[in-house]
N, CA, C and O atoms as a Tinker XYZ file with bonds, in Angstrom:
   480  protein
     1  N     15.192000  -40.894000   40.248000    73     2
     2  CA    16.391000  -41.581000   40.716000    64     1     3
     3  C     17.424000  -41.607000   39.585000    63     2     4     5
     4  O     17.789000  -42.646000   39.036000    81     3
     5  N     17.843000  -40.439000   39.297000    73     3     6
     6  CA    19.110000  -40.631000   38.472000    64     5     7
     7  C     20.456000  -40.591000   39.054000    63     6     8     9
     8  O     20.768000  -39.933000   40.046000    81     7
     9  N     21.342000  -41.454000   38.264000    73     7    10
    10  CA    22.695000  -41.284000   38.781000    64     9    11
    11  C     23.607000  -40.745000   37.629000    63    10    12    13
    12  O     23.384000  -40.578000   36.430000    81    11
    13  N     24.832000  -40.509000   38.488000    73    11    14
    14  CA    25.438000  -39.831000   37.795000    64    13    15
    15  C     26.882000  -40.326000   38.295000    63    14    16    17
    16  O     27.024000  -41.153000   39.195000    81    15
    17  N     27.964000  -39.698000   37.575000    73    15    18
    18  CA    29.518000  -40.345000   37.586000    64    17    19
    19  C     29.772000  -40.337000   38.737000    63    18    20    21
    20  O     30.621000  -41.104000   39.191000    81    19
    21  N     28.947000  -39.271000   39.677000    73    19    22
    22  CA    29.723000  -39.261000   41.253000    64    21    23
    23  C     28.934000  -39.982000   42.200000    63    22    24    25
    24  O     29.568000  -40.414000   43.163000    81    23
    25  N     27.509000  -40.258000   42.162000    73    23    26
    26  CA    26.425000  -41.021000   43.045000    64    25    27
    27  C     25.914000  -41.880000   41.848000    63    26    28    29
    28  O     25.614000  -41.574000   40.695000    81    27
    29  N     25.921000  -43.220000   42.615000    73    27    30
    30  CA    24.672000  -44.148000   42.288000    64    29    31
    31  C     24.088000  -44.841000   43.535000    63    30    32    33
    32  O     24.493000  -44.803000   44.697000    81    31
    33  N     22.838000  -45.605000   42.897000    73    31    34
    34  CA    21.546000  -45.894000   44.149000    64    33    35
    35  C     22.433000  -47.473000   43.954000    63    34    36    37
    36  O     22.865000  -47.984000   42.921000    81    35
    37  N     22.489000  -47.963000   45.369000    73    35    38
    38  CA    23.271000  -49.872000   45.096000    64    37    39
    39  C     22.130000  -50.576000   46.393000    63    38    40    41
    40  O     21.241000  -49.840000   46.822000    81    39
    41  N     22.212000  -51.453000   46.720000    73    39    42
    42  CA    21.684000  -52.725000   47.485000    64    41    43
    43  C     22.816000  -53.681000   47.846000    63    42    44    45
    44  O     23.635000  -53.814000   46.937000    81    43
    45  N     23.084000  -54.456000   49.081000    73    43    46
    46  CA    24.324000  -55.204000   49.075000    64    45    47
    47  C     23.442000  -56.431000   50.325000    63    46    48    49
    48  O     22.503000  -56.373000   51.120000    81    47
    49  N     24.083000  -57.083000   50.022000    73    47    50
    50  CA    24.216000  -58.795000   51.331000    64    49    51
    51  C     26.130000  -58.747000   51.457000    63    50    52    53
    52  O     27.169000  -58.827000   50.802000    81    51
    53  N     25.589000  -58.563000   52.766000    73    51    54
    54  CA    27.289000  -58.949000   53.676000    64    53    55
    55  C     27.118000  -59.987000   54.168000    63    54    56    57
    56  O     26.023000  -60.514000   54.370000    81    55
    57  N     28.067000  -60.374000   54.399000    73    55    58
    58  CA    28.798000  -61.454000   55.142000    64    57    59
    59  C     29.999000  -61.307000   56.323000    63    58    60    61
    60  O     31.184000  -61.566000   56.114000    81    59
    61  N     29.513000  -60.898000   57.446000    73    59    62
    62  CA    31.118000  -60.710000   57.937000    64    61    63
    63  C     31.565000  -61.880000   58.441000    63    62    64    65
    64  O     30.778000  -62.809000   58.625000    81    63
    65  N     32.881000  -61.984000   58.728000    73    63    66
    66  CA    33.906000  -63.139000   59.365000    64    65    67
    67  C     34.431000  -62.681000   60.884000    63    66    68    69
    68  O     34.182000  -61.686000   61.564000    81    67
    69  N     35.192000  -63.745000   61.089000    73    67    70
    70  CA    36.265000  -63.197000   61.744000    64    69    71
    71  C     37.186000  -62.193000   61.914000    63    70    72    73
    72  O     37.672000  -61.600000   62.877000    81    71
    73  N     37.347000  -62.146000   60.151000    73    71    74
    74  CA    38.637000  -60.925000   60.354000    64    73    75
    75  C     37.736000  -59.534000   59.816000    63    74    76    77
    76  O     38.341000  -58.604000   59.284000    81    75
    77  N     36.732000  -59.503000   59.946000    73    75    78
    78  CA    35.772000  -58.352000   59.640000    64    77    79
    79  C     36.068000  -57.469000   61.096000    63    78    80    81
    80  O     36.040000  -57.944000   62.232000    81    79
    81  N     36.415000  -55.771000   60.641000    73    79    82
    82  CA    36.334000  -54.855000   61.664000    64    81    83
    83  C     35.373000  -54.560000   62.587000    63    82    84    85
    84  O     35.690000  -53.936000   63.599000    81    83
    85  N     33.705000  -55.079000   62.310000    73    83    86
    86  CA    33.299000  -54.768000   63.386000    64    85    87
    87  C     32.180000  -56.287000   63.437000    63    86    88    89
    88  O     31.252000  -56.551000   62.672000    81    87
    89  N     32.513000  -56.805000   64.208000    73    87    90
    90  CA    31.823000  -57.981000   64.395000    64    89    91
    91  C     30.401000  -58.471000   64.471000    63    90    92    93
    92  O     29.793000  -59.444000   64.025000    81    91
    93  N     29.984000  -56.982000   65.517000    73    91    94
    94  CA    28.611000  -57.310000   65.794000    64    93    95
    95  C     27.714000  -56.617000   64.211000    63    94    96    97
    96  O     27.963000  -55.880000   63.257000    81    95
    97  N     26.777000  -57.301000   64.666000    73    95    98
    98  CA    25.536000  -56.823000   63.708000    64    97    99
    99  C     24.209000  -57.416000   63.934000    63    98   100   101
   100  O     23.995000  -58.354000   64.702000    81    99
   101  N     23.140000  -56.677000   63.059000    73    99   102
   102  CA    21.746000  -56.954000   63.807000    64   101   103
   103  C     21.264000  -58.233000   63.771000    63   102   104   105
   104  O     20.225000  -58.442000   64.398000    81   103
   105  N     21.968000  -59.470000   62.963000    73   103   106
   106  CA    21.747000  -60.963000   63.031000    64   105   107
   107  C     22.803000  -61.374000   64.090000    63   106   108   109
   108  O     22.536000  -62.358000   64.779000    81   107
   109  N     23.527000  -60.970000   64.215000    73   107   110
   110  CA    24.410000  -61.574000   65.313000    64   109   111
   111  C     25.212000  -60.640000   66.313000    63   110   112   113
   112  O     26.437000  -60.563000   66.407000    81   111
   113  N     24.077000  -59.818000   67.174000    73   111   114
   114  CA    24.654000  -58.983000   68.200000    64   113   115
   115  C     25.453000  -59.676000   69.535000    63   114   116   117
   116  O     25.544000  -59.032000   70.580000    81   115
   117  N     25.956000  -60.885000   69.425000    73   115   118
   118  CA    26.620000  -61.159000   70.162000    64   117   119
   119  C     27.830000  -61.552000   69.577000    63   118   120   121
   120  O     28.552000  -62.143000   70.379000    81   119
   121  N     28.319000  -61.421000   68.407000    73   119   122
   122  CA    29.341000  -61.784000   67.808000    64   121   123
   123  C     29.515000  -63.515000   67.687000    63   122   124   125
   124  O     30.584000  -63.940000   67.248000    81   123
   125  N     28.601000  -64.335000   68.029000    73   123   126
   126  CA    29.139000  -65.675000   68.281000    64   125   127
   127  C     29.422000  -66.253000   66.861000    63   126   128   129
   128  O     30.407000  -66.937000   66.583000    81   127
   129  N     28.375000  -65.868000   65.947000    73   127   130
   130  CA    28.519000  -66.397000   64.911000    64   129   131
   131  C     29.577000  -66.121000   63.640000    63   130   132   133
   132  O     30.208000  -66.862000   62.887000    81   131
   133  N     29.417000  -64.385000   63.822000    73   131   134
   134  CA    30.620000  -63.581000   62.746000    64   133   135
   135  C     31.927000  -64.127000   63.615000    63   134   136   137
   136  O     32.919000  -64.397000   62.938000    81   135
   137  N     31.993000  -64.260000   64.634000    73   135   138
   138  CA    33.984000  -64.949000   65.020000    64   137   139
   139  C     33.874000  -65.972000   65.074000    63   138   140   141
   140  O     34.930000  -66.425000   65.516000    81   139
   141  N     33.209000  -66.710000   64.892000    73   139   142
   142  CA    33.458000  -68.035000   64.559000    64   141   143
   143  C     33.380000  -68.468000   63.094000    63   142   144   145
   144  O     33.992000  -69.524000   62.936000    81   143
   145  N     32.747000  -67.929000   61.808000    73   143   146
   146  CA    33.080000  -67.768000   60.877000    64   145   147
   147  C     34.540000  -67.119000   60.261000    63   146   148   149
   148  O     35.085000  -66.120000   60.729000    81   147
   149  N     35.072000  -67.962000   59.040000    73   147   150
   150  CA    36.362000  -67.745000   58.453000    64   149   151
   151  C     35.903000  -67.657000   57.438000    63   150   152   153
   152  O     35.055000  -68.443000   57.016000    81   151
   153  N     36.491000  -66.384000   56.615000    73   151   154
   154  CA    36.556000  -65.913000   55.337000    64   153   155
   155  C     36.617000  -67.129000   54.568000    63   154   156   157
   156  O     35.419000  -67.225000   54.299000    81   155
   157  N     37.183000  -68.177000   53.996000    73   155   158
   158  CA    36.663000  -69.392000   53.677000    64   157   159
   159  C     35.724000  -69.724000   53.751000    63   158   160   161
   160  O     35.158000  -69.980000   52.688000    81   159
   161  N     35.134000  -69.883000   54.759000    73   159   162
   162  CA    33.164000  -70.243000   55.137000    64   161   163
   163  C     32.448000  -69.171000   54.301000    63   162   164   165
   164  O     31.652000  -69.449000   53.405000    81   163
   165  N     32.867000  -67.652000   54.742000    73   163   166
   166  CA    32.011000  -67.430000   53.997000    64   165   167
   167  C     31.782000  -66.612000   52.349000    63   166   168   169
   168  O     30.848000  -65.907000   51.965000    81   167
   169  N     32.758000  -66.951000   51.789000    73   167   170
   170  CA    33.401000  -67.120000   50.255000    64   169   171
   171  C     32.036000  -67.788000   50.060000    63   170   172   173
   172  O     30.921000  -67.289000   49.905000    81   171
   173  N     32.365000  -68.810000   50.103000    73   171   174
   174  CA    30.990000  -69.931000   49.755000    64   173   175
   175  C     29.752000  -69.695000   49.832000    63   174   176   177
   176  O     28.872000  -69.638000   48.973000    81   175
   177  N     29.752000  -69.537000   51.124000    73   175   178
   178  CA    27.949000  -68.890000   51.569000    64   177   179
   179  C     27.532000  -67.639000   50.656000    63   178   180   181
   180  O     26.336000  -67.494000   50.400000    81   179
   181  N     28.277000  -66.924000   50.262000    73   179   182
   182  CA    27.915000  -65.608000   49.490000    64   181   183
   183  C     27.883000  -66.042000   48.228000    63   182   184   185
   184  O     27.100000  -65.485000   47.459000    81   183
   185  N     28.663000  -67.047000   47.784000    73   183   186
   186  CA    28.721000  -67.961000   46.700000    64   185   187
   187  C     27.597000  -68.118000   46.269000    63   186   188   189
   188  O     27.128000  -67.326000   45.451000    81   187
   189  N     26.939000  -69.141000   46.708000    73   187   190
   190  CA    25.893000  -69.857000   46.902000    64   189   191
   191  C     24.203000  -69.117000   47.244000    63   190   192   193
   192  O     23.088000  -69.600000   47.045000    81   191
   193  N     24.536000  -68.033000   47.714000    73   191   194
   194  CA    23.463000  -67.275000   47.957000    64   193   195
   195  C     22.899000  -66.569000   45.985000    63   194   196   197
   196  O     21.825000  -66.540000   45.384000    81   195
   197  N     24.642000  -66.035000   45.569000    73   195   198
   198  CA    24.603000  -65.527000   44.479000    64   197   199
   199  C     23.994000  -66.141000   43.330000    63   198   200   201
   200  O     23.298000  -65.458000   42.578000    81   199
   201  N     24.184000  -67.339000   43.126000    73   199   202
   202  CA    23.915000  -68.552000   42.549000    64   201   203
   203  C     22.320000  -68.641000   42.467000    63   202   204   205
   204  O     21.530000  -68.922000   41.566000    81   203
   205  N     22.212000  -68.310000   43.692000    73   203   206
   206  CA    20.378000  -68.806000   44.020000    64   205   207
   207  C     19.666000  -67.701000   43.228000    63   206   208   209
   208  O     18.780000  -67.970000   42.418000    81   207
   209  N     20.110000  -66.354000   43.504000    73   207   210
   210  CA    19.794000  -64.977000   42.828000    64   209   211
   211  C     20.066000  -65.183000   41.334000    63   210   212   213
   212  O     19.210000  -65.764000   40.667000    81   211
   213  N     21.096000  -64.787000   40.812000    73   211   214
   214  CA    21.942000  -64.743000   39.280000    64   213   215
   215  C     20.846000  -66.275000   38.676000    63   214   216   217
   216  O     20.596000  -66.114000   37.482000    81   215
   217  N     20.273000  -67.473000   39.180000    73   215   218
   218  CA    20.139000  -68.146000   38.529000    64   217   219
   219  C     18.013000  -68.086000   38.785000    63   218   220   221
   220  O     17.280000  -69.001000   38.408000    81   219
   221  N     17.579000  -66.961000   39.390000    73   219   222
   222  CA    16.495000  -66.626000   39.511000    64   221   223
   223  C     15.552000  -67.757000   40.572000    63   222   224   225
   224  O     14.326000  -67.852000   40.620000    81   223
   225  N     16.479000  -68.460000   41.286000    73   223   226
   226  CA    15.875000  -69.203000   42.538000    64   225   227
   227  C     15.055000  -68.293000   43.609000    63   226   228   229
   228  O     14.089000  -68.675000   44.269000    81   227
   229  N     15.661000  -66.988000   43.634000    73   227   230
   230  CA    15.476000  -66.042000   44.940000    64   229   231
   231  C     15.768000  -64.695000   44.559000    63   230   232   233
   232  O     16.738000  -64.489000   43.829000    81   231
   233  N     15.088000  -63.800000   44.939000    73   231   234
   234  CA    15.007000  -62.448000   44.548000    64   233   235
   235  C     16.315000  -61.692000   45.714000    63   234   236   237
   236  O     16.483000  -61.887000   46.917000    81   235
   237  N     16.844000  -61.068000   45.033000    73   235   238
   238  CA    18.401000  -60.439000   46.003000    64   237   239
   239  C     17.721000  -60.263000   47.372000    63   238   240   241
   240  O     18.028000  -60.848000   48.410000    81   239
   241  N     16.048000  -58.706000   47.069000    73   239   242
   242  CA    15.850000  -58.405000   47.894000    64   241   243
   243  C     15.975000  -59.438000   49.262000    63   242   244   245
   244  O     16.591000  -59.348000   50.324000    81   243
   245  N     14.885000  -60.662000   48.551000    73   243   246
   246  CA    14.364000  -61.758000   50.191000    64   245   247
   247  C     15.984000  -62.406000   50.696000    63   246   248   249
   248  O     16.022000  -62.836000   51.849000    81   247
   249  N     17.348000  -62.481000   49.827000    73   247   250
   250  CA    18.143000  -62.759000   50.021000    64   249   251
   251  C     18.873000  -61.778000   51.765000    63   250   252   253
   252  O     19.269000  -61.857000   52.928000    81   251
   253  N     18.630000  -61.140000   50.846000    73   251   254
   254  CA    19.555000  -59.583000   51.733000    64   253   255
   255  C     18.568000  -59.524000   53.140000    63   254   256   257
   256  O     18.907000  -59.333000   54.308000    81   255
   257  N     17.361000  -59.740000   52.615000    73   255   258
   258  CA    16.230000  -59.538000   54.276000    64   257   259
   259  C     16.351000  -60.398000   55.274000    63   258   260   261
   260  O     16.112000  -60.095000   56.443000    81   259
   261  N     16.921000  -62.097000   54.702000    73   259   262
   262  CA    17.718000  -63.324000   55.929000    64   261   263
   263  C     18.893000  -63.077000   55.835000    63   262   264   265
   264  O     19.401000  -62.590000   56.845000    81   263
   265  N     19.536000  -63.238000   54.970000    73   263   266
   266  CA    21.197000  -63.587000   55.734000    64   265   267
   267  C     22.281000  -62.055000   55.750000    63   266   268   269
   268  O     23.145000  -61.883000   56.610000    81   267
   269  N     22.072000  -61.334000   54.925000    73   267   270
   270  CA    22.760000  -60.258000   55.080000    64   269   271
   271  C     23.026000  -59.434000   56.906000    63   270   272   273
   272  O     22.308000  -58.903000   57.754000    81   271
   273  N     24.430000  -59.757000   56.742000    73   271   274
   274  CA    24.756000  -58.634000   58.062000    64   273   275
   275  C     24.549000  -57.286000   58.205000    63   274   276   277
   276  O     24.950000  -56.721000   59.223000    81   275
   277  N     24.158000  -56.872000   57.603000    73   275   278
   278  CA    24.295000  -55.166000   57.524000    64   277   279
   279  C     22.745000  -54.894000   57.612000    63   278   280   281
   280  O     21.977000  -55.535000   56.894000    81   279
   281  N     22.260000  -53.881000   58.550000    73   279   282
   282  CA    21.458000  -53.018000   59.066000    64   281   283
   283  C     20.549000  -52.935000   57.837000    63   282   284   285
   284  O     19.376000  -53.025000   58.201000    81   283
   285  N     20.643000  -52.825000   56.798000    73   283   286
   286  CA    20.339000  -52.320000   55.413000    64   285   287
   287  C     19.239000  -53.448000   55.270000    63   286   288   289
   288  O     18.130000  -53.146000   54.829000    81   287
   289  N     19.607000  -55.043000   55.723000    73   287   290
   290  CA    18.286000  -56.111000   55.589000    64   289   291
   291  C     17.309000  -55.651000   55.904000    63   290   292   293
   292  O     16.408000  -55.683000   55.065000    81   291
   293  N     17.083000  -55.144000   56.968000    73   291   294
   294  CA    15.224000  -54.894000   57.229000    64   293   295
   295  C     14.638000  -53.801000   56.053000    63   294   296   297
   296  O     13.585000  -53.187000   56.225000    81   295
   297  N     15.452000  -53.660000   54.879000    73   295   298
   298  CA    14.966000  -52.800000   53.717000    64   297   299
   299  C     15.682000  -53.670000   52.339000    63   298   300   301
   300  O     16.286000  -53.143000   51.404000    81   299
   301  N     15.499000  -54.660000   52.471000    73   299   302
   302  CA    16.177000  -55.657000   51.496000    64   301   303
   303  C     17.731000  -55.075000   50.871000    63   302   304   305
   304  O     18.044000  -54.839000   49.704000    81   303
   305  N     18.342000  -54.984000   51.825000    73   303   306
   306  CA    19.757000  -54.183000   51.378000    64   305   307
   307  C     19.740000  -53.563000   50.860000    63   306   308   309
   308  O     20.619000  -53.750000   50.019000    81   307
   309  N     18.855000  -52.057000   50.567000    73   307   310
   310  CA    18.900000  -50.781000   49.921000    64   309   311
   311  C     19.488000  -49.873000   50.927000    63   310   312   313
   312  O     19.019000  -49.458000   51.987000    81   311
   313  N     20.788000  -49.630000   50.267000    73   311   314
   314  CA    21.598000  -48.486000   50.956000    64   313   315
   315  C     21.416000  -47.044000   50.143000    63   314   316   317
   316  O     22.190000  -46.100000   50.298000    81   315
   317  N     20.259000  -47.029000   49.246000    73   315   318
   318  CA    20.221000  -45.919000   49.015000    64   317   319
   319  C     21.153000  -45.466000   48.009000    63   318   320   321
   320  O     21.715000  -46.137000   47.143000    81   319
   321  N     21.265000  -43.767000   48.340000    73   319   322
   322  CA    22.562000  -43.280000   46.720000    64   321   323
   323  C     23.601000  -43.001000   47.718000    63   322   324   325
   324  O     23.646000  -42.477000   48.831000    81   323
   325  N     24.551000  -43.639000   46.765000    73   323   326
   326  CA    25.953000  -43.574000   47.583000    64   325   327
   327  C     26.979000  -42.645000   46.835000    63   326   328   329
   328  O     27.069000  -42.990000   45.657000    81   327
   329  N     27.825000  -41.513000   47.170000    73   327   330
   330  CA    29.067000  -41.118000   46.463000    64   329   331
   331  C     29.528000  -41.470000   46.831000    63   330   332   333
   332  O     29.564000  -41.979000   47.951000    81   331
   333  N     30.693000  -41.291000   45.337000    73   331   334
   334  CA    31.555000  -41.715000   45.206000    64   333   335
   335  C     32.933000  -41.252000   46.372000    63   334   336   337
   336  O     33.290000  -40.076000   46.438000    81   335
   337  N     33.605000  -42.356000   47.236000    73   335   338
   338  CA    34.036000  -42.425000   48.078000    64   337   339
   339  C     33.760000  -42.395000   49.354000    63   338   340   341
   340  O     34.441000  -42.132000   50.345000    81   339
   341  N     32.480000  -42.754000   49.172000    73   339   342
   342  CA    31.941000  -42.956000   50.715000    64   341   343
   343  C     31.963000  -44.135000   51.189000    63   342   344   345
   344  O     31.592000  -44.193000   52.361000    81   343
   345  N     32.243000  -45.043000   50.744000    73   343   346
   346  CA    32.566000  -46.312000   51.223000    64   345   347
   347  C     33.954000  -46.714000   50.681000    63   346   348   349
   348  O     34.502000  -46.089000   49.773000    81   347
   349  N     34.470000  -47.747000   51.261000    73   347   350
   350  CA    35.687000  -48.478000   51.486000    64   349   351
   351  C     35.812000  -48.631000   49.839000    63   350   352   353
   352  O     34.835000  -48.629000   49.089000    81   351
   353  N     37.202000  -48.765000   49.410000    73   351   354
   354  CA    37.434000  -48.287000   47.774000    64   353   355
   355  C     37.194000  -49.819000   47.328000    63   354   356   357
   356  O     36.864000  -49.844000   46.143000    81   355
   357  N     37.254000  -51.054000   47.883000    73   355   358
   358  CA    36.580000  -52.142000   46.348000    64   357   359
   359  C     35.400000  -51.990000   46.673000    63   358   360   361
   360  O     34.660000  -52.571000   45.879000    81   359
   361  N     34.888000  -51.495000   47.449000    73   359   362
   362  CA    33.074000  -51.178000   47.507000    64   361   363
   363  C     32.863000  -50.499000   46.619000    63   362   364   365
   364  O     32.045000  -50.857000   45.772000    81   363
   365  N     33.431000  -49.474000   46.532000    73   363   366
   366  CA    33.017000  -47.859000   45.856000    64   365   367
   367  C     33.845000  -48.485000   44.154000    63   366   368   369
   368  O     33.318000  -48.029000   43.139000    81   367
   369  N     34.730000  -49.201000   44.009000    73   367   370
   370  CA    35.711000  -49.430000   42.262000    64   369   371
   371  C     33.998000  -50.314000   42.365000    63   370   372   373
   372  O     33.061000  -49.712000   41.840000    81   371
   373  N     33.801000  -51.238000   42.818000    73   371   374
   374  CA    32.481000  -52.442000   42.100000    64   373   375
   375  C     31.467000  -51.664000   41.910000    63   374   376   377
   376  O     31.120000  -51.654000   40.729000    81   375
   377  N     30.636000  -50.778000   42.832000    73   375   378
   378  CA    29.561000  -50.454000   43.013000    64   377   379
   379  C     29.427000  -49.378000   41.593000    63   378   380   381
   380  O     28.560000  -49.505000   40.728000    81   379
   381  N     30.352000  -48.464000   41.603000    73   379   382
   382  CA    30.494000  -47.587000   40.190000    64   381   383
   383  C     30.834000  -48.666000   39.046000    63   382   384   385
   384  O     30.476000  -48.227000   37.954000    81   383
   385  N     31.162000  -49.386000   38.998000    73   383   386
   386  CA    31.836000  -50.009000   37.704000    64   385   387
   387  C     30.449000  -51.300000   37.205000    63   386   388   389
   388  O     30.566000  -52.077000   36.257000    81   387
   389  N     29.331000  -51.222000   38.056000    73   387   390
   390  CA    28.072000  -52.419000   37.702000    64   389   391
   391  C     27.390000  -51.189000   36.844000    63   390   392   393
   392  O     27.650000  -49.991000   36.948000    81   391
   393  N     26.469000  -51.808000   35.990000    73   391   394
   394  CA    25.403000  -51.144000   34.864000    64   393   395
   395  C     23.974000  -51.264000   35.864000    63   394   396   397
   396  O     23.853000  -52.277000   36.554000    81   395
   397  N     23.161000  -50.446000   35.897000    73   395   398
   398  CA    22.007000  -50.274000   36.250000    64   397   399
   399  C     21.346000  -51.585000   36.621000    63   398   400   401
   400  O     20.320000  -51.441000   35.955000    81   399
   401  N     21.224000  -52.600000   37.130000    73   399   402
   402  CA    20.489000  -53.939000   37.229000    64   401   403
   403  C     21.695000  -54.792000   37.635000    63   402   404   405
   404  O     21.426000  -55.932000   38.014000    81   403
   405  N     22.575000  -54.540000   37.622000    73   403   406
   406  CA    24.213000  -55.947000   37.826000    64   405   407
   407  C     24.432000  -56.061000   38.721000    63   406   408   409
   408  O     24.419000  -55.123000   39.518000    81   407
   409  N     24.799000  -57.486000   39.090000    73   407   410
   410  CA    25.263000  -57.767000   40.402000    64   409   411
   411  C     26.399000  -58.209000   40.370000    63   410   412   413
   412  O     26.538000  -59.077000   39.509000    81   411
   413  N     27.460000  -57.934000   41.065000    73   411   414
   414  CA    28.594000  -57.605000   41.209000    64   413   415
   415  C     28.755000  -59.009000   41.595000    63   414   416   417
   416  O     27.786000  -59.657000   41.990000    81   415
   417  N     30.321000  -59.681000   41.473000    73   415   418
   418  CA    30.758000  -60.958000   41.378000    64   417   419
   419  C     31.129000  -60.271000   43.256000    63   418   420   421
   420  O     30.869000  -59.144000   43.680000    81   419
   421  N     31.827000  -61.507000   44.055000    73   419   422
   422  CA    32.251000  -61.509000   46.005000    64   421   423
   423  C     33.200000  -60.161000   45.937000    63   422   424   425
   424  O     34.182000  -60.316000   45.211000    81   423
   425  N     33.110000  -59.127000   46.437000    73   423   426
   426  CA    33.462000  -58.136000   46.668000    64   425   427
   427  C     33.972000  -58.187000   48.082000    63   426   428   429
   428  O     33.156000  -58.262000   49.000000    81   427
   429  N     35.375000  -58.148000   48.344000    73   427   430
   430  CA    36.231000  -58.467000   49.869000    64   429   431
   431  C     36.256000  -56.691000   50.653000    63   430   432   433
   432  O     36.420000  -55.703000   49.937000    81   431
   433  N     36.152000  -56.632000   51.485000    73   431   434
   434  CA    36.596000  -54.991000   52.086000    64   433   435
   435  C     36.841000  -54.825000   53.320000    63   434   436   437
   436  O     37.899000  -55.293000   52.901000    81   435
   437  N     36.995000  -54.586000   54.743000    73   435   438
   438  CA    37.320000  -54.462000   55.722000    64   437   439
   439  C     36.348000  -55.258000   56.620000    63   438   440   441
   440  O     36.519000  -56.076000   57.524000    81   439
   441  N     35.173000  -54.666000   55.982000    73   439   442
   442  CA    33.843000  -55.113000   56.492000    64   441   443
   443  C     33.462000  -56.205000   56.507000    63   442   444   445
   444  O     32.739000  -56.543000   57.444000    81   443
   445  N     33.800000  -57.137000   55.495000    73   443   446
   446  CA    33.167000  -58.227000   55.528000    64   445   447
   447  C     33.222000  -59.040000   53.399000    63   446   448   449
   448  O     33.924000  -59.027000   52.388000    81   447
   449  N     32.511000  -59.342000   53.696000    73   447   450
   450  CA    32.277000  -60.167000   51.605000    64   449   451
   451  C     30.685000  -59.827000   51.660000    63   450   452   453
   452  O     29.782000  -60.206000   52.407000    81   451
   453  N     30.765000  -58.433000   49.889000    73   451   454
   454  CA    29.839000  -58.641000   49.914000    64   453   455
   455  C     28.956000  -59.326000   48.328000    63   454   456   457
   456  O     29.433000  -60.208000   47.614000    81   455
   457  N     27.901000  -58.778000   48.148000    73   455   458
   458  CA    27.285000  -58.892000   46.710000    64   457   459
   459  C     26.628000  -57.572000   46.782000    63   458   460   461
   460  O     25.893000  -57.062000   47.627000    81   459
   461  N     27.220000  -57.063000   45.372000    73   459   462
   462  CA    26.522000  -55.787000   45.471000    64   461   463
   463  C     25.463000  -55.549000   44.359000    63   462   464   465
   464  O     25.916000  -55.925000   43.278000    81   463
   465  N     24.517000  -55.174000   44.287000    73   463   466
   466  CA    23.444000  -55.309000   43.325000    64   465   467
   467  C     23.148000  -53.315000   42.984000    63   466   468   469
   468  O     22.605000  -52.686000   43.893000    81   467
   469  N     23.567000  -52.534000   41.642000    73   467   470
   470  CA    23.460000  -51.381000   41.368000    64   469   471
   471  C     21.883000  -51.025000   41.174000    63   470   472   473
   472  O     21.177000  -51.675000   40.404000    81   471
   473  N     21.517000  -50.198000   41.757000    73   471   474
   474  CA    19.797000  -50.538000   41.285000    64   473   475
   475  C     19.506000  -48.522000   40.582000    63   474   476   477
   476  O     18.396000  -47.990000   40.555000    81   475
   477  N     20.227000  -48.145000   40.331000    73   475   478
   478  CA    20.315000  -46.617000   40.016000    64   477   479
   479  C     21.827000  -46.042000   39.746000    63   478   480
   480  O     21.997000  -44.850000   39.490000    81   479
C-alpha cells in the first residue's frame, strides 16, 4: 500500500444535512433524518464524534461503522486509494494534505461534513 503524490489510501465519517446533494443514504434511506438536520447540528455532531476519536475514547473505525452516512461504514469508512481529483476539491486539498495516520479537522463539500482519516 504505497502512496504517492497522485493516490493515497483515506477512511472518512460523513455527516449529511439538509443542504447535502444527495440526501438519502444507507442510515437514513428515507431522508427523514439528513432533511431534517442543519449544517449547524451537524458541525457539532462531527465535532464531538472527533473529540471521542483524537482523544482515544473510540477507534475512527467503530466511529465510521454507527454514525457515518456514506456506504463506506459497513467497512469502517475505508474508501480505499483515491486520486487525486476524484473527489470534490476540499475532499481531495484535505485528504492529500494529512500525513499517513492524521485526521483531518470538519471538512465541508457538497456532500455533506466530513472527518477524514489518511491511512496510506
Amino acid at each position: 500500500m504505497m502512496a504517492s503524490e497522485q493516490q493515497v489510501w483515506a477512511s472518512l465519517i460523513l455527516i449529511k444535512h439538509e443542504g447535502s446533494q444527495r440526501k438519502t443514504s444507507w442510515k437514513d434511506p428515507d431522508c427523514r433524518i439528513i432533511s431534517a438536520t442543519t449544517l449547524d447540528v451537524a458541525i457539532p455532531e462531527l465535532c464531538s464524534l472527533h473529540d471521542n476519536i483524537t482523544s482515544g475514547r473510540t477507534h475512527f473505525e467503530e466511529v465510521a461503522s454507527r454514525h457515518s452516512h456514506c456506504s463506506s461504514a459497513k467497512s469502517g469508512g475505508d474508501l480505499g486509494a483515491l486520486g487525486r481529483g476524484q473527489m470534490q476539491k476540499p475532499f481531495d486539498d484535505a485528504t492529500f494534505s494529512l500525513k499517513v495516520g492524521e485526521i483531518s479537522d470538519i471538512v465541508d463539500t457538497d456532500s455533506g461534513v466530513h472527518i477524514i482519516l489518511r491511512t496510506g
